[in-house]
Wavefront OBJ file of the C-alpha trace (Angstrom):
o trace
v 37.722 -7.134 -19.680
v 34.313 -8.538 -19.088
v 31.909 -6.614 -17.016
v 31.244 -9.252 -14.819
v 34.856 -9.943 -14.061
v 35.404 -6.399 -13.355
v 31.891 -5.767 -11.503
v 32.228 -4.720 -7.818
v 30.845 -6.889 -5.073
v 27.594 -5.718 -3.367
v 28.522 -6.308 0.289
v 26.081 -6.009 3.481
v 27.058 -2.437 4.240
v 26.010 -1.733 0.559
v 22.817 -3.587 1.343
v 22.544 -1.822 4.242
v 22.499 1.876 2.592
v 19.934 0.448 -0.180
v 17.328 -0.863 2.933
v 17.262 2.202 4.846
v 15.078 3.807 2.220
v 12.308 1.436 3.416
v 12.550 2.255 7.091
v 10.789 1.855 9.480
v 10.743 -2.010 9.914
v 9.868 -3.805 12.910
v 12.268 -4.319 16.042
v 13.003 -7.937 14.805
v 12.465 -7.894 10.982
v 11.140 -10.756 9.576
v 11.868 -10.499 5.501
v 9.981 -12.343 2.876
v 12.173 -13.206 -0.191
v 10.853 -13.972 -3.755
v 13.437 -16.205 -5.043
v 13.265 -18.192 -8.141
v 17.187 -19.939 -8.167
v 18.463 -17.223 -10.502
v 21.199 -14.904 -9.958
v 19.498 -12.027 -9.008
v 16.640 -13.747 -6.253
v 19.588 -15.599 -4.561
v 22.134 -12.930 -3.929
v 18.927 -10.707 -2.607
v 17.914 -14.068 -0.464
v 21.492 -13.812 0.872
v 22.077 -10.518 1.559
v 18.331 -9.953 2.900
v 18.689 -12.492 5.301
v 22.406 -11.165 7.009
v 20.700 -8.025 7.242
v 18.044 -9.110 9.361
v 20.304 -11.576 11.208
v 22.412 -8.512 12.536
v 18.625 -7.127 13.385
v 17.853 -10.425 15.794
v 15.414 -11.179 12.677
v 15.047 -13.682 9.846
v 14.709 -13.676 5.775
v 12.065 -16.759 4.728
v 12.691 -17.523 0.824
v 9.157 -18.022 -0.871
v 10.214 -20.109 -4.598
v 7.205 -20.652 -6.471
v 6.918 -23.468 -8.864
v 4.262 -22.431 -11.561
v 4.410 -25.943 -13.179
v 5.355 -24.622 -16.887
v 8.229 -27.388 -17.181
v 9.012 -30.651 -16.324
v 12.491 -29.474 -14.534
v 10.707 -26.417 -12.045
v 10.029 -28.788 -9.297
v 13.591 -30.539 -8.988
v 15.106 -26.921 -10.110
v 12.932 -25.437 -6.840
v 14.173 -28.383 -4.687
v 17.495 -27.419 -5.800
v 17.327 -24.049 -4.522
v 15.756 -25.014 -0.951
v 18.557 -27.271 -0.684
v 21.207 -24.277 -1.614
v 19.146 -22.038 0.721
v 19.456 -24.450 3.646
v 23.035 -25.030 3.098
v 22.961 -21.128 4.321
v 21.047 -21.434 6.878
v 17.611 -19.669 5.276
v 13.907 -21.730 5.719
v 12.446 -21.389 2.456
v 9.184 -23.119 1.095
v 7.950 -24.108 -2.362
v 4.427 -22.589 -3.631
v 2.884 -24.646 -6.684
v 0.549 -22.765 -9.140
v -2.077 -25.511 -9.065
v -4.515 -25.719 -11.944
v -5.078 -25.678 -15.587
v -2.437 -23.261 -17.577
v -3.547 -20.685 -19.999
v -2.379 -21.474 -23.805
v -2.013 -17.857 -24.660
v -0.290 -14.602 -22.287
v 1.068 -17.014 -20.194
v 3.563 -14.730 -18.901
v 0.881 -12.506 -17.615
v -1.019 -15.025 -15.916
v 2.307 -16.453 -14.591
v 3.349 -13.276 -13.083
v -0.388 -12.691 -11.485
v -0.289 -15.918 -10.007
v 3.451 -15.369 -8.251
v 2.368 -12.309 -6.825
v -1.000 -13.918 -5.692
v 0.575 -16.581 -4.430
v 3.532 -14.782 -2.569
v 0.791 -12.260 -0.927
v -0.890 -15.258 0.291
v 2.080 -17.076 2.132
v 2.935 -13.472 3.679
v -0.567 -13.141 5.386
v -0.869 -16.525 6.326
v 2.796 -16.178 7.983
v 1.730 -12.356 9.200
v 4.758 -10.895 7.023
v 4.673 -7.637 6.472
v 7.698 -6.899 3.683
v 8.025 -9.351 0.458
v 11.406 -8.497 -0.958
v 11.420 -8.822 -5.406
v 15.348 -9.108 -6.956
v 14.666 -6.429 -9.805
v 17.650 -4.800 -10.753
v 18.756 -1.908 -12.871
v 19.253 -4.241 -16.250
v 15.172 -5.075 -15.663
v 14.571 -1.711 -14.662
v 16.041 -0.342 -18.106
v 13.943 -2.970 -20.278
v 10.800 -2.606 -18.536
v 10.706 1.358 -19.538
v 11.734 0.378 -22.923
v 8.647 -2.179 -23.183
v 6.551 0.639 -22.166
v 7.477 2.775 -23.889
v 6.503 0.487 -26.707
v 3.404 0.379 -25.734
v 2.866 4.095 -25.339
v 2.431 3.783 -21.279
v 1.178 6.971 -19.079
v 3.332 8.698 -16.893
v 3.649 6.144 -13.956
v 4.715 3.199 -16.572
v 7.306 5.526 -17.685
v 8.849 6.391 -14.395
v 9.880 2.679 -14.148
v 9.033 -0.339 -11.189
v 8.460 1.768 -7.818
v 11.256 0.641 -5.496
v 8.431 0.289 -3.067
v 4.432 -0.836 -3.559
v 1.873 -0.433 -0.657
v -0.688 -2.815 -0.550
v -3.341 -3.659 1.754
v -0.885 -6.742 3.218
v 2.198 -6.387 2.251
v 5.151 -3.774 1.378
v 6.638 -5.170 -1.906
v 10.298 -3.781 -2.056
v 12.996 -3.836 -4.309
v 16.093 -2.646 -2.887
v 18.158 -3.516 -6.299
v 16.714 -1.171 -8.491
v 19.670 0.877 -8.984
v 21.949 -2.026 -8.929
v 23.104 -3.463 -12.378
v 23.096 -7.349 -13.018
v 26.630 -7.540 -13.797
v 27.175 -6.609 -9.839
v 25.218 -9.393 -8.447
v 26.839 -12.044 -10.898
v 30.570 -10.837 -8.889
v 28.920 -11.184 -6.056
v 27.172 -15.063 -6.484
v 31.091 -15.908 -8.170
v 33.025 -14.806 -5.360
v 30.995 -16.817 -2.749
v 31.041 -19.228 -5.254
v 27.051 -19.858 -5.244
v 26.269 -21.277 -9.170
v 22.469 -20.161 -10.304
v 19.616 -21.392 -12.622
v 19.267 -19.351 -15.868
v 15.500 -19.619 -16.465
v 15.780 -20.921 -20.287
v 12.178 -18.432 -20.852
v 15.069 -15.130 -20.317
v 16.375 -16.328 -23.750
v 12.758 -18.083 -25.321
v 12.186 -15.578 -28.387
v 8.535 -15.741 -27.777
v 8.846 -13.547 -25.379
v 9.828 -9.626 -25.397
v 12.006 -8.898 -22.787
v 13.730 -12.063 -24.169
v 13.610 -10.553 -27.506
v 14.784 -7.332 -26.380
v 18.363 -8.804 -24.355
v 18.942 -10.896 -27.847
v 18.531 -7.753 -29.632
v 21.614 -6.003 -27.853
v 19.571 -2.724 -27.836
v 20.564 0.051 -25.371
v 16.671 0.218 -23.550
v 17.016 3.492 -22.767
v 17.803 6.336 -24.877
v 18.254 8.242 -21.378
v 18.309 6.922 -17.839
v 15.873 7.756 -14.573
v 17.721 10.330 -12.870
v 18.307 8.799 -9.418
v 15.532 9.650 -7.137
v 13.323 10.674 -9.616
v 10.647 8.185 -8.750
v 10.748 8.977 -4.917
v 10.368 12.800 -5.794
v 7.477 12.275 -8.147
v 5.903 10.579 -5.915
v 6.358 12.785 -3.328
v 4.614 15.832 -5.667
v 1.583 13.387 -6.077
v 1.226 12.608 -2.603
v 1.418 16.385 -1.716
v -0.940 17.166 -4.375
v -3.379 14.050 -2.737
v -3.190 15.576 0.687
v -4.491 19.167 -0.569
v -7.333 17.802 -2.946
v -8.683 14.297 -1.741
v -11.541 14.018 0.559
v -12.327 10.392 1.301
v -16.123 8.940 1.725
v -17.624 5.960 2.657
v -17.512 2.743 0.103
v -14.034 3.490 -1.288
v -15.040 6.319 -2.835
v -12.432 9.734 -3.120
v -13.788 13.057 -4.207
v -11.446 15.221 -5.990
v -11.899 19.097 -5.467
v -12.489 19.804 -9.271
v -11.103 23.832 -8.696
v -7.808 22.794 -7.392
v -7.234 20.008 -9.682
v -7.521 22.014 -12.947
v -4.335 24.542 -11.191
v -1.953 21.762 -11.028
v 0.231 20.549 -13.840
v -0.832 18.261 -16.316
v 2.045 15.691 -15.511
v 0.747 16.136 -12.062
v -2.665 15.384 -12.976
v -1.963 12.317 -14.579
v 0.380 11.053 -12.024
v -2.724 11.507 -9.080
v -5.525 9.752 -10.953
v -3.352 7.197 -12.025
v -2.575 6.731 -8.330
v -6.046 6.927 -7.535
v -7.501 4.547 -10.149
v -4.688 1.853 -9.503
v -5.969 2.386 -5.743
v -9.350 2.340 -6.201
v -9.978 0.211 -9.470
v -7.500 -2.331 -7.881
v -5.237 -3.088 -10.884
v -1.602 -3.797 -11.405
v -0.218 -1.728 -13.896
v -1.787 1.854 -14.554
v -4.322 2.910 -17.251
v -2.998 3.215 -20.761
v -1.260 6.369 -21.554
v -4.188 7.271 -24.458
v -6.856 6.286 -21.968
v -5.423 8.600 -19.286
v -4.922 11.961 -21.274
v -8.337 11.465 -22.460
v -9.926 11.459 -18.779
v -7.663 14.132 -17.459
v -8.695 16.097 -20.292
v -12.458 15.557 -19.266
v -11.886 16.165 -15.370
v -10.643 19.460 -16.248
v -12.718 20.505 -19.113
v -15.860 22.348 -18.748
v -18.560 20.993 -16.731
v -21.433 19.373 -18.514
v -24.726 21.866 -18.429
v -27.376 20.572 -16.778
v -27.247 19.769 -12.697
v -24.249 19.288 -10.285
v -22.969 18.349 -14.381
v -24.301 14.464 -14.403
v -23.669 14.868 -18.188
v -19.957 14.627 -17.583
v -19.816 11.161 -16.371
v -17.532 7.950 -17.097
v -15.221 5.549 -16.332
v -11.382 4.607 -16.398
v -9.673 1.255 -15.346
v -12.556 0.053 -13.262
v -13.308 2.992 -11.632
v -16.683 5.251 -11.833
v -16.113 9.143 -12.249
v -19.270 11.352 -11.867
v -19.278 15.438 -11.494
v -21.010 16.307 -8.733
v -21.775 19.229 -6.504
v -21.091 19.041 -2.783
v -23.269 18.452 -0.088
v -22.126 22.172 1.372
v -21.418 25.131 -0.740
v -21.359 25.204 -4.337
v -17.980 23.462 -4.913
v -17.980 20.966 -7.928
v -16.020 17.477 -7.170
v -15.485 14.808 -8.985
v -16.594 11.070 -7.127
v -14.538 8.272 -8.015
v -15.373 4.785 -6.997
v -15.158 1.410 -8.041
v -17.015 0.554 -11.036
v -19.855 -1.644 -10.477
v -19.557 -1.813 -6.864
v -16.051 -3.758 -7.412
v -14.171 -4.526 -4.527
v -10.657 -5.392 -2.804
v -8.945 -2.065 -4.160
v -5.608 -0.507 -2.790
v -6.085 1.589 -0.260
v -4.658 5.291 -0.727
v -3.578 4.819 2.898
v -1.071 2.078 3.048
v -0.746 -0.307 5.239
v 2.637 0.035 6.483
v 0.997 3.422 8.246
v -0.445 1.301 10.785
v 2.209 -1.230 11.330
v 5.868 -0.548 12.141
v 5.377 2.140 15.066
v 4.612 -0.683 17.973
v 6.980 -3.419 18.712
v 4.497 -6.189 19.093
v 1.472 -5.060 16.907
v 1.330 -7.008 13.396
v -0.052 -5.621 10.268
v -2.495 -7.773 10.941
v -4.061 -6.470 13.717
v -3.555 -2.485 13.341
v -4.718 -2.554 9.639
v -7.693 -0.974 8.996
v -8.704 -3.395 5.675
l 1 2 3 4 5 6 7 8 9 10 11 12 13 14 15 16 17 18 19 20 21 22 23 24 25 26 27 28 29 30 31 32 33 34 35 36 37 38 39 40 41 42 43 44 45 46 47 48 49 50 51 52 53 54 55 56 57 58 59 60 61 62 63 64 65 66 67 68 69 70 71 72 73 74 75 76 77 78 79 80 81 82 83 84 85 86 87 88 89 90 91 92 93 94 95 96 97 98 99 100 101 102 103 104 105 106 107 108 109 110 111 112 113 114 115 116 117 118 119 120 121 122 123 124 125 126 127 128 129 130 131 132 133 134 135 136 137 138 139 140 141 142 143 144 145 146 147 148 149 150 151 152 153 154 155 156 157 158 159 160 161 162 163 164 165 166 167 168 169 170 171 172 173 174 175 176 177 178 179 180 181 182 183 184 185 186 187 188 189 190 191 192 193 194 195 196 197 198 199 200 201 202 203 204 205 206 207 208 209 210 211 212 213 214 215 216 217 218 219 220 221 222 223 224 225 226 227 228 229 230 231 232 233 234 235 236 237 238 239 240 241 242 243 244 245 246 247 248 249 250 251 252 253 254 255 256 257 258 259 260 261 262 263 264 265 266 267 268 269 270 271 272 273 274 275 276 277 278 279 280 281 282 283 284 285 286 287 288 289 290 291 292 293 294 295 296 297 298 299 300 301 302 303 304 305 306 307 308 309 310 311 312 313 314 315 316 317 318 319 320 321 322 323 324 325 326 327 328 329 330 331 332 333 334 335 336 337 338 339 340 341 342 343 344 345 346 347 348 349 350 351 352 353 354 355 356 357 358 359 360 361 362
């Protein structure tokens, strides 16, 4: 029998279970949803927005049209028209400008995000839902893998990503494709298959047409969320923060924790600090972890043991009090508009009426 025939529905209790995770959400939730007309983005646009209906809230479909072919902008009216036939406001967001001839993917992908980020703050939305499911999940480790990522890139997409403006979440991480096709059939909702899912040019493409299993062994379940949980444990007892961005890592503690640990917390760090999307290299991380807890450089407060990793500045020094060594990271160059450590769903959610926008401290 085919697996999309037999696939269970994902119903609003379901949907319900998978949210809660992401708690706590405002009184009246107001949801932004990526949605691109494809299977996945449009059963997440639909399920999204009955969950906050039953909250007194309201899901707003973002569907960004980066201008690549000559059928995205009817395709995109297409889906506001679908959308509106259920009742959900959605808006088109054009990638204006001149297109790159090479890694156009990449810069694709950077300017959905930058463009989705924008239409939350101007709207003062705090949560941006993303459809990835457990079939992109699986292919996305198997990529990096590939390309010999560190231990973050490994772990797979976060279900959850804290930026300065927004919560990104993606509630259908666990939730296989095959699931949300049964779903789309049975309300009898027909999709757009983006033709660049099959385009050989491309490697996730490549991968699907391949038939490859992408994982020799799956994420156990919760994995992520306990990881992270170590790291942010192991941030709390060994982070001081400065002035200008900058963290200071106690150098004495750091060198006690695990290895895996270690590279989990300064990848954290740099991708905080440095600003950038995907974590350092795996290569380019052992090699720093291996210098922040080697032996200090001789000379003073161990200057000699300086460098840098992903955009970020790391210099031994000793502190101000006592005769502790800590290592200083801060942007490189004086570079600017980082993550903060602290995210900023911290200073949202707990009053009814306050925004992000006004309790955030960035």
């Amino acid at each position: 029998m085919n697996d999309e025939v037999a696939a269970t529905l994902l119903d609003s209790r379901e949907f319900e279970r998978l949210m809660a995770p992401f708690a706590p959400f405002e009184a009246r939730p107001e949801l932004a949803v990526a949605v691109s007309g494809g299977r996945d983005s449009l059963c997440l646009a639909l399920l999204a927005d009955q969950w906050a209906r039953e909250r007194d809230g309201r899901a707003i479909a973002f569907i960004v049209d980066h201008g690549l072919r000559a059928e995205a902008a009817r395709e995109a009216q297409a889906t506001c028209e679908l959308l509106a036939g259920r009742g959900i406001e959605s808006h088109v967001l054009q990638w204006m400008g001149a297109k790159p001839a090479t890694g156009v993917q990449q810069a694709a992908r950077e300017a959905r995000y930058r463009l989705l980020r924008d239409a939350c703050r101007q709207r003062g939305i705090l949560h941006l839902l993303v459809a990835h499911q457990a079939d992109d999940q699986a292919e996305t480790v198997a990529m990096r893998a590939v390309r010999r990522s560190g231990a973050d890139g490994l772990a797979g997409m976060a279900s959850l990503l804290e930026w300065s403006d927004v919560r990104l979440l993606r509630p259908l991480l666990g939730v296989p494709r095959s699931r949300l096709s049964a779903t789309l059939r049975a309300l009898d909702i027909a999709w757009i298959d983006d033709p660049s899912n099959v385009d050989p040019r491309f490697e996730r493409a490549r991968l699907r047409a391949a038939g490859v299993a992408p994982l020799d062994r799956p994420v156990a379940k919760g994995q992520r969320a306990d990881e992270e949980a170590q790291v942010a444990e192991a941030g709390v007892a060994l982070l001081e923060f400065g002035r200008d961005q900058a963290v200071a890592i106690d150098r004495a503690g750091f060198v006690q924790i695990s290895v895996d640990l270690q590279c989990r917390l300064i990848s954290r760090i740099v991708q905080a600090i440095g600003g950038g999307d995907h974590p350092p290299r795996r290569d380019r991380l052992d090699r720093a972890v291996a210098r922040l807890s080697g032996p200090p450089a001789r000379g003073k407060s161990g200057r000699g043991g300086d460098f840098t990793l992903s955009g970020c500045q790391f210099a031994l020094r000793q502190a101000e009090t006592g005769r502790r060594l800590l290592w200083i990271v801060r942007p490189e160059n004086g570079r600017k508009g980082g993550q903060p450590l602290i995210p900023a769903a911290f200073f949202t959610c707990g009053s009814v009426d306050a925004t992000h926008l006004e309790k955030s401290p960035t």
